[in-house]
N, C-alpha and C positions, 0 to 999 in steps of 0.2 A: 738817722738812727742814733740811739745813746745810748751807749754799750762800756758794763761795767764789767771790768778785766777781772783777773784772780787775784789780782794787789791792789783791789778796791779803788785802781784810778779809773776814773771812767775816761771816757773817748767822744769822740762825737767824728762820724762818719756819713757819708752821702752816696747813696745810690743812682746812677744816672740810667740814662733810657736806653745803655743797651744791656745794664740790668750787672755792670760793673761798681764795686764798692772803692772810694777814693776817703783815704784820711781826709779829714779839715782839721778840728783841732783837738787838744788834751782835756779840755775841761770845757765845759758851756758856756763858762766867763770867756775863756780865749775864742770861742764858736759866736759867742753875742757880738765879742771887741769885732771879729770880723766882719759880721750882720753891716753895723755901726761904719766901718770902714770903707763896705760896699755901695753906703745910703741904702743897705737894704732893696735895693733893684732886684725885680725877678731875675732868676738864674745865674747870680752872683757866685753859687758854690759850681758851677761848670769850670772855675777857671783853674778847680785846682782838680782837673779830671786830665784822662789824655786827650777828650774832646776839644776841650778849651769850650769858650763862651762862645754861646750863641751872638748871632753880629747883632742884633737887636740891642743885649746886652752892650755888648763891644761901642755901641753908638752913643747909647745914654754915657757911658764913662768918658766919650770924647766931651761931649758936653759939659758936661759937672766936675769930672778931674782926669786931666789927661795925663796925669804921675801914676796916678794909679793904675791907669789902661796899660804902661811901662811897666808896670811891677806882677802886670794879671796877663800879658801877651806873651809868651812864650818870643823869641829871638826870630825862630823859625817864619814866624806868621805874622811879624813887624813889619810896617811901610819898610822899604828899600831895601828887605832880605834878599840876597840872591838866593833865589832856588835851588834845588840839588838837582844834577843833572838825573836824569829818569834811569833805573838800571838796565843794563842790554840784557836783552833775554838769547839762554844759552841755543848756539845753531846745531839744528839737528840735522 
C-alpha cells in the first residue's frame, strides 16, 4: 500500500496474511532499493513483518546471498539460537 501522510511524505506499507500492517519504507525509491536488494523473490517484504519469511523464501536467499539471509532472520530463528525455555503455566 502507498499511503500519502499529512506532510505529503508518502510511506510505503505491507499487509500480511493475518491482515496486520508492517512499515517497509519512506518513499518507493527506498521500497524499489529494497525490491533490488531482495532479487525481488516472492515474499521478500514478510521479513520485515513479525512473521518473518516464509522458508521457501528463507531458502532461495541461502542460495543467492547468505549476508543477506543474516540481515532478514531475526537472532531468534538463526541456526544455533538457543531457544527460550517454554513459560511454566501458573498451578492451580
Amino acid at each position: 500500500m502507498y499511503f500519502q501522510g499529512r506532510e505529503s511524505d508518502p510511506e510505503v506499507w505491507f499487509q500480511d496474511l493475518s491482515c496486520a500492517w508492517s512499515f517497509l519504507a519512506r518513499s518507493f525509491s527506498d521500497y524499489f532499493r529494497l525490491m533490488l536488494t531482495h532479487v525481488g523473490l516472492p515474499g521478500w517484504q514478510h521479513a520485515f513483518t513479525p512473521m518473518g519469511s516464509h522458508p521457501s523464501t528463507l531458502a532461495w536467499l541461502r542460495l543467492i546471498d547468505v549476508r543477506r539471509l543474516a540481515v532478514d532472520t531475526p537472532p531468534s530463528r538463526q541456526a544455533g539460537a538457543v531457544p527460550e525455555a517454554p513459560a511454566k503455566s501458573p498451578k492451580r
